[in-house]
Residue, then its C-alpha position, 0 to 999 in steps of 0.5 A: x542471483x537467485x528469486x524465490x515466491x513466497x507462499x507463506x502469508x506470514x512472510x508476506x504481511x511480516x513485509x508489508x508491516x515493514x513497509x512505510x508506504x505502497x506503490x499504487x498502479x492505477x489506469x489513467x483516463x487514456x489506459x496508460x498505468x498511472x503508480x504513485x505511493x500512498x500510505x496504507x494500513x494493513x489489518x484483518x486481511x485488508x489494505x486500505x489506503x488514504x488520500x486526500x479527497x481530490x485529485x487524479x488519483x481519486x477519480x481514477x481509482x473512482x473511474x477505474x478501481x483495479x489496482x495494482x499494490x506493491x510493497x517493497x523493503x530490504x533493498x541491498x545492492x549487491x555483486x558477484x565480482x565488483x569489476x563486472x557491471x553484469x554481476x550487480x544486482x539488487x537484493x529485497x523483498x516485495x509483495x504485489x496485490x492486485x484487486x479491486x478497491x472499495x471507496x469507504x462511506x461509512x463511518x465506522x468503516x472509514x474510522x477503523x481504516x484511520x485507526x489502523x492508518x494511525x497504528x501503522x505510523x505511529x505507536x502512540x495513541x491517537x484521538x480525533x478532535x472535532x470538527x477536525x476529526x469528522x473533517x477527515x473521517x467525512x463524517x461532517x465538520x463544521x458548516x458542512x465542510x467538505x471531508x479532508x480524507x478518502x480511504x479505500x479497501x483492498x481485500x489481501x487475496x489469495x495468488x495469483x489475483x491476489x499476493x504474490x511475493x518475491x524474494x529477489x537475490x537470495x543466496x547471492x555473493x558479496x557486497 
């Protein structure tokens, strides 16, 4: 099996588009990796990333805000000889970004992060009813409420600390 880097940006935001969710490496409060998936959007060069507003993840990436992204997509078992366990492999492609994240406060900011969250999921148009709207956004609700919704930026960087892509697999034989 053969593996090929991407180095074409377009190559890897067409990947990352395809993706339904990202795998998120985190450090936890002993330094021992913590990866989970979260919903992404992807837009002008930027990941962002959604939770919700408690949790470890949250004060991890609080405490600790490098990070490790991986988006995956295409995988496809596949063989040389389908008898011999070694000639299996698994065929996909991957992009993996590290950086370091950026808790969103504003609310212009955290309002084009939804948006572009609400795009990648959905083509239909989304609006914000209020209080509910602001609840998410962080941007009030009613009675003060506590906000429902956290995003973080993560700049889409350069190799080797930014993206790296993988084509693992190509040329391979049958399966």
């Amino acid at each position: 099996m053969k593996t090929r880097i991407l180095t074409e940006r377009a190559e890897m935001e067409a990947i990352i588009g395809r993706c339904p969710y990202c795998m998120v490496g985190l450090t936890d409060d002993q330094g021992r990796p913590y990866v989970l998936p979260m919903n992404f959007a992807y837009a002008d060069g930027v990941v962002y990333l959604h939770s919700g507003p408690d949790g470890s993840k949250v004060r991890f990436l609080n405490e600790r805000p490098w990070v490790c992204l991986t988006f995956s997509e295409g995988h496809e078992l596949v063989w040389m000889h389908e008898q011999m366990a070694c000639s299996y492999s698994m065929k996909a492609r991957s992009v993996m970004c590290r950086g370091r994240a950026r808790r969103l406060e504003d609310p212009v900011e955290k309002r084009r992060a939804l948006d572009a969250v609400m795009r990648h999921y959905t083509e239909a148009g989304c609006g914000y009813s209020e209080p509910a709207g602001g609840r998410v956004l962080g941007c009030g609700g009613a009675g003060g409420e506590k906000a429902r919704g956290v995003f973080w930026l993560l700049p889409f960087g350069p190799c080797p600390l930014g993206a790296r892509a993988t084509l693992f697999g190509e040329g391979s034989g049958a399966g």
